[in-house]
C-alpha positions in Angstrom: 166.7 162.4 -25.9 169.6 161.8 -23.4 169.0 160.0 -19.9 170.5 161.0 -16.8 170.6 159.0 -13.6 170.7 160.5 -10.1 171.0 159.4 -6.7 167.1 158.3 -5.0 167.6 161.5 -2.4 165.1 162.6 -0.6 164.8 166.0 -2.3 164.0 163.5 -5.4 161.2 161.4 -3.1 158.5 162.9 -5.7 160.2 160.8 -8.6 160.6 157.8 -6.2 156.9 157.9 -5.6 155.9 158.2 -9.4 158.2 155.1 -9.7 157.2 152.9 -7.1 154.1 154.0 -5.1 150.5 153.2 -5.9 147.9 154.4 -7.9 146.2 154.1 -4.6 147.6 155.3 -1.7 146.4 152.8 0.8 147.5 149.9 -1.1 150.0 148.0 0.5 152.0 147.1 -3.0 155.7 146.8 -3.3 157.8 150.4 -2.6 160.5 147.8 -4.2 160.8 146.6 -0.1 159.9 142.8 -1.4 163.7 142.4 -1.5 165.4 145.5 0.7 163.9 144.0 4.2 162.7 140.7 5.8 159.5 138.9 5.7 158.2 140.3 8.6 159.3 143.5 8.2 157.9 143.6 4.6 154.5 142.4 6.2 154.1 145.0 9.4 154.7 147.9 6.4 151.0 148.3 5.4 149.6 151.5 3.2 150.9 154.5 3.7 153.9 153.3 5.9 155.2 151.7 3.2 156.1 155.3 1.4 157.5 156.7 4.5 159.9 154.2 4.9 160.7 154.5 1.3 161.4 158.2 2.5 163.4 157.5 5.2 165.5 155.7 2.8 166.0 158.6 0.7 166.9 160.2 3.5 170.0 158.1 4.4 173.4 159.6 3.4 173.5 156.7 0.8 170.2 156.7 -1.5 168.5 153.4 -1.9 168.8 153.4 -5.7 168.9 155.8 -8.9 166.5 157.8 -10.7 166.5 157.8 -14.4 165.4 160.8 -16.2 164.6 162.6 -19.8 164.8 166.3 -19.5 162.4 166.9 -16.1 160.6 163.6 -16.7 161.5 160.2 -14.1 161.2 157.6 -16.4 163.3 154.8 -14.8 164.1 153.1 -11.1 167.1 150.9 -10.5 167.4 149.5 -6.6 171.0 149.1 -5.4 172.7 148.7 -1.9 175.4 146.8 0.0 174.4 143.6 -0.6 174.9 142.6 3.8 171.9 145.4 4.3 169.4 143.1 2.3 168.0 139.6 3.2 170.0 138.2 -0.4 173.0 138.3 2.3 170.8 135.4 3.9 169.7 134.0 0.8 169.4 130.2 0.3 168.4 130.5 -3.0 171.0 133.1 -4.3 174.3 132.2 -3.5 177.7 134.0 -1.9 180.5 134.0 -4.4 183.1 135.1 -2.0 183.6 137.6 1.3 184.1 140.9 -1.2 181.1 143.3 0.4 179.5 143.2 -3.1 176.3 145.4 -3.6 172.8 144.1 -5.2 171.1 145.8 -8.1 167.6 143.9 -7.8 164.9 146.0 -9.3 164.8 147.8 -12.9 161.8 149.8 -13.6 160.9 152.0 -16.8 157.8 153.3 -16.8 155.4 152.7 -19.2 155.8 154.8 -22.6 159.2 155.0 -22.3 160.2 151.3 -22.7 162.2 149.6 -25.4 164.8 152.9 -26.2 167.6 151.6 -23.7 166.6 153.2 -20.4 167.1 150.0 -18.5 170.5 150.0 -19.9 171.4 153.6 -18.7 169.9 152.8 -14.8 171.9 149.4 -14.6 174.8 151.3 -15.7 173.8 154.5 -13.0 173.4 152.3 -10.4 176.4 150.3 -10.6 178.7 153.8 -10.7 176.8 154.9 -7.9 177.6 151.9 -6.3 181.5 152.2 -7.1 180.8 156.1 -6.2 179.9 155.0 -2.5 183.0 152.2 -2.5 181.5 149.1 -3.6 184.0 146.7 -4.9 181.5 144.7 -7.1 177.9 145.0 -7.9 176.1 141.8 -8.6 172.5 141.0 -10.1 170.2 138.3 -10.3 168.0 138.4 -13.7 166.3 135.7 -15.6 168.4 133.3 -18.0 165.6 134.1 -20.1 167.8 133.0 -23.7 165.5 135.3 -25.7 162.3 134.4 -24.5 159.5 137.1 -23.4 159.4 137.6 -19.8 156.2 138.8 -18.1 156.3 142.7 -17.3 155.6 141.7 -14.0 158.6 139.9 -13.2 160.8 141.7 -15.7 162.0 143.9 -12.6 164.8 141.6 -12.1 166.1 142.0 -15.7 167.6 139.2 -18.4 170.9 138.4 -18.1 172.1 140.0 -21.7 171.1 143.5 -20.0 173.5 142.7 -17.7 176.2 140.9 -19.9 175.6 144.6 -22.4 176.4 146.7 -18.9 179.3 144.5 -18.8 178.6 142.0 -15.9 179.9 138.5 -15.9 178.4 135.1 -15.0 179.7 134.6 -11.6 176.8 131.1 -10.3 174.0 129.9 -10.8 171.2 130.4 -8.6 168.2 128.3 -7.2 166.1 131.0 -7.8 163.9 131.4 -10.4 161.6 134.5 -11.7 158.8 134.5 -14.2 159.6 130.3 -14.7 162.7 131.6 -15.5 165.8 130.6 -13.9 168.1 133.4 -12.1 171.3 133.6 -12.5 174.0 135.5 -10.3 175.9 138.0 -12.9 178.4 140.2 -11.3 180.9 143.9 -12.5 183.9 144.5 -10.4 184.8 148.0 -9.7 187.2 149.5 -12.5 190.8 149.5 -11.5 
């Protein structure tokens, strides 16, 4: 089955939700806002606050990520914004390569039962056109430098560098960071000429 990837807009809010929200409603689990706002932020953003700031988002003339589908289904979430919006611009873990107002691509989700037929692939790819689409002039990630090794599905969100070296990113630095006991590295795609 073919994937498509679509902008996070708010009409779509009902995908976002199946991707990121909580079984339980009042739980005050990630949204995928761990790495879009600051500590404090993140903290104050309890329950069901953390979904309607998610829909807010979506509601932004730039959607806070993409939306992988097959046929009607969501099966995939990739996050991706201006990299200056996000505390990574404050990072001291995750480096600066230069002053180009690169975006981030920080999360990949596939839901469960649809993993392991290149999905992730597809949303790293969607993301980073949308990205070009709104006039980024590189899109950078920060996955594990696993070398083959299994990562835990927990921290897999940040993805493994050869899914980024397949969507055609480079090495641009090493990071401080590490994910899973893996370290991160900083792999980055200009915008095609």
């Amino acid at each position: 089955m073919s994937t498509e990837v679509l902008p996070a807009t708010l009409e779509r809010f009902d995908d976002v939700a199946t991707m990121l929200g909580p079984k339980k409603p009042t739980s005050s689990v990630c949204w995928c806002l761990s790495h879009r706002v600051d500590a404090r932020t993140n903290r104050g953003l309890v329950g069901p606050a953390r979904g309607e700031y998610v829909r807010e988002l979506c509601a932004r003339d730039v959607a806070p990520g993409v939306l992988a589908y097959e046929g009607d289904d969501v099966v995939g979430w990739a996050a991706v914004a201006p990299r200056a919006e996000l505390p990574f611009a404050r990072s001291t873990k995750i480096p600066r390569v230069d002053d180009l107002d690169a975006w981030s691509l920080w999360c990949v989700r596939v839901r469960s039962g649809h993993r392991g037929r290149g999905i992730a692939h597809e949303l790293i790819a969607g993301a980073a056109a949308y990205a070009f689409a709104q006039g980024a002039p590189a899109v950078e990630g920060y996955p594990t430098d696993n070398q083959g090794q299994k990562v835990d599905l927990t921290m897999a969100y940040v993805g493994t560098r050869a899914l980024f070296e397949d969507a055609g990113f480079t090495k641009a630095a090493d990071t401080d960071a590490v994910s899973g006991g893996f370290p991160r590295v900083l792999m980055r795609l200009a915008r095609p000429a």
